[in-house]
C-alpha positions as CSV (number, residue, x, y, z in Angstrom):
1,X,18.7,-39.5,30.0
2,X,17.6,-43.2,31.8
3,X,15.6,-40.6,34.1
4,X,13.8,-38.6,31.2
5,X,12.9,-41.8,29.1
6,X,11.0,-42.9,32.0
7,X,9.8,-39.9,33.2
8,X,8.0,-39.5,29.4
9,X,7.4,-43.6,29.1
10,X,5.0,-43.2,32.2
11,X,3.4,-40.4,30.9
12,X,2.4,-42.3,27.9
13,X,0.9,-44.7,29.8
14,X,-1.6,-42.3,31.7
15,X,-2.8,-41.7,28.1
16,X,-6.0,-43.0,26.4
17,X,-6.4,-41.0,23.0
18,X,-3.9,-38.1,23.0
19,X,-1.9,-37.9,19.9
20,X,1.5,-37.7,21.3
21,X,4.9,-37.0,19.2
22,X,8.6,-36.8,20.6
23,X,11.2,-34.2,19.3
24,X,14.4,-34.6,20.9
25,X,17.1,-31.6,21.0
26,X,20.4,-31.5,22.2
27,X,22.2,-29.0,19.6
28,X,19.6,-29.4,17.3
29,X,16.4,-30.6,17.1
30,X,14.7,-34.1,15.8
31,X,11.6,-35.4,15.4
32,X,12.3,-38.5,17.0
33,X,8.6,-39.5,16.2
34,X,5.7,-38.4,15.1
35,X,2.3,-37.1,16.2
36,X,0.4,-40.5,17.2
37,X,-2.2,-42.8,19.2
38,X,0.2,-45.9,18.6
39,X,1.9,-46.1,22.3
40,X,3.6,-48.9,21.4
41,X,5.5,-47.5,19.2
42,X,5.8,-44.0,20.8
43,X,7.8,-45.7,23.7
44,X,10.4,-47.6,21.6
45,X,11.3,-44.4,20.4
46,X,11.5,-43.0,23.3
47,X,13.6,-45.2,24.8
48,X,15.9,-45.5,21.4
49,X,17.1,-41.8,22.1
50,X,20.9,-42.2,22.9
51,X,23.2,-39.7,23.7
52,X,25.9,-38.5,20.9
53,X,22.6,-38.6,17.8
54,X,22.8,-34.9,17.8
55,X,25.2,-32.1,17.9
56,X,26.2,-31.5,21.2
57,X,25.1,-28.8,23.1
58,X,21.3,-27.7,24.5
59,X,19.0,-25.8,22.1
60,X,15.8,-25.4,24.2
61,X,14.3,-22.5,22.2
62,X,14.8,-24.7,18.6
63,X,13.3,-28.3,20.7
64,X,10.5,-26.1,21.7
65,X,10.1,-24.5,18.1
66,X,10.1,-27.7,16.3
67,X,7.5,-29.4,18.8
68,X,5.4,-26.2,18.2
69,X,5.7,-26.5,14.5
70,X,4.5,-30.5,14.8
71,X,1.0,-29.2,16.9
72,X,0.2,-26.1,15.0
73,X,-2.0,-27.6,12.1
74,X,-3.6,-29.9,14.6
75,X,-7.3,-29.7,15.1
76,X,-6.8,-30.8,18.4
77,X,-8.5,-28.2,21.1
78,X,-5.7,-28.5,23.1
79,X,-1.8,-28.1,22.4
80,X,0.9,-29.0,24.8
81,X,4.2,-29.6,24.7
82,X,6.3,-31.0,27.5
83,X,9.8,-29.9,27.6
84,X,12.3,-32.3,29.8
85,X,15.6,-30.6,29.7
86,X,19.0,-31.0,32.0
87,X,20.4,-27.8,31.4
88,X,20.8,-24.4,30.5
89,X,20.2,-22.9,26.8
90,X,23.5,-22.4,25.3
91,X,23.0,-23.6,21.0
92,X,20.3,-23.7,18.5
93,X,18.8,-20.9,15.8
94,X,16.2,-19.9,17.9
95,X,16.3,-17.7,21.3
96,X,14.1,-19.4,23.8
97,X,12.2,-16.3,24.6
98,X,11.2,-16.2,20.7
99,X,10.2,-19.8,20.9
100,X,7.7,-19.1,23.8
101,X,6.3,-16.1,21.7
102,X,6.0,-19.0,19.2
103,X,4.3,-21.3,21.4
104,X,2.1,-18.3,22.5
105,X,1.0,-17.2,19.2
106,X,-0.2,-21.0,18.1
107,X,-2.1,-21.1,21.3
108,X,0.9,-23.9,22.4
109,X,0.9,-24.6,26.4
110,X,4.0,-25.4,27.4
111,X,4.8,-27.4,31.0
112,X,8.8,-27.4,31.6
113,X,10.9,-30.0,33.6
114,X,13.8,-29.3,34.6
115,X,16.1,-32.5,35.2
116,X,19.7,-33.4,37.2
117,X,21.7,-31.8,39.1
118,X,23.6,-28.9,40.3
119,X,27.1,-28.6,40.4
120,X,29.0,-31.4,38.8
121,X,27.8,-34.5,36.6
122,X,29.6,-37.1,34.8
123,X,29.0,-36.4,31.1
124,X,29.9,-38.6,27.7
125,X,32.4,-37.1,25.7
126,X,33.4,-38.7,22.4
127,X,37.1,-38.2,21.1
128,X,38.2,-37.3,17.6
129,X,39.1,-41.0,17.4
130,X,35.7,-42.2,18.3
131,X,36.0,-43.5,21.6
132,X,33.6,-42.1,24.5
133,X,35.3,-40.9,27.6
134,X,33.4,-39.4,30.5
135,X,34.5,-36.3,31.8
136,X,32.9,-34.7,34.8
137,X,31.6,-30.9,33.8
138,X,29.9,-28.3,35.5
139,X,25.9,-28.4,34.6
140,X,23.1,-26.6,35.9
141,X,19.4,-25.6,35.7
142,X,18.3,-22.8,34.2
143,X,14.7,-22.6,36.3
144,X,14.3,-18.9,35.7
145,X,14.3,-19.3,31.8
146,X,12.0,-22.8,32.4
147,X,9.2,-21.0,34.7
């Protein structure tokens, strides 16, 4: 997550007048914050994302769906959306695959990162008391769905 707010924090910063918006999704999806030219504040939201906001899981086809919905009004010639993710699709309403016809029909480019590892990673798990253990879990990269 560290990795990913600074991956997006210096992409902001190669930015002169793009109107830029975040939509985080880990379940579900959330406009963390809107379409804007204010930098400032883009990047304190961006690095306020924390793990545990959302409903657990990885909903890449409902992230991608919501950012699409933010862009398709704009005026702007061109659309893109940027899509970090860590993992594979496995939550959320909307099938990936539908989400790209989404993207595709709004005339939404979308560029895909894939980020971490393969294998084994040390995840945050929160108990039903409330305290957050870390367990180690099998992840991986879904680059076939991503290209």
């Amino acid at each position: 997550l560290e990795a990913m707010k600074e991956v997006a924090a210096n992409f902001v910063n190669g930015r002169k007048t793009d109107r830029i918006g975040v939509v985080i999704f880990a379940g579900e999806p959330f406009t963390q914050c809107p379409l804007t030219t204010d930098y400032a504040a883009l990047k304190s939201q961006i690095y306020a994302v924390r793990s545990g906001i959302l409903q657990d899981g990885t909903a890449i086809g409902s992230g991608l769906s919501i950012s699409v919905e933010r862009l398709k009004k704009s005026k702007s010639k061109s659309k893109v959306v940027i899509l970090l993710t860590d993992g594979e699709n496995n939550g959320g309403l909307i099938p990936p695959g539908t989400a790209k016809e989404i993207a595709k029909s709004f005339n939404v480019k979308v560029y895909t990162i894939g980020m971490g590892t393969e294998g084994y990673a040390t995840l945050p798990q929160q108990t039903q008391g409330g305290n957050v253990v870390r367990t180690k879990e099998k992840v991986n990269i879904d680059e076939k769905l991503l290209k």
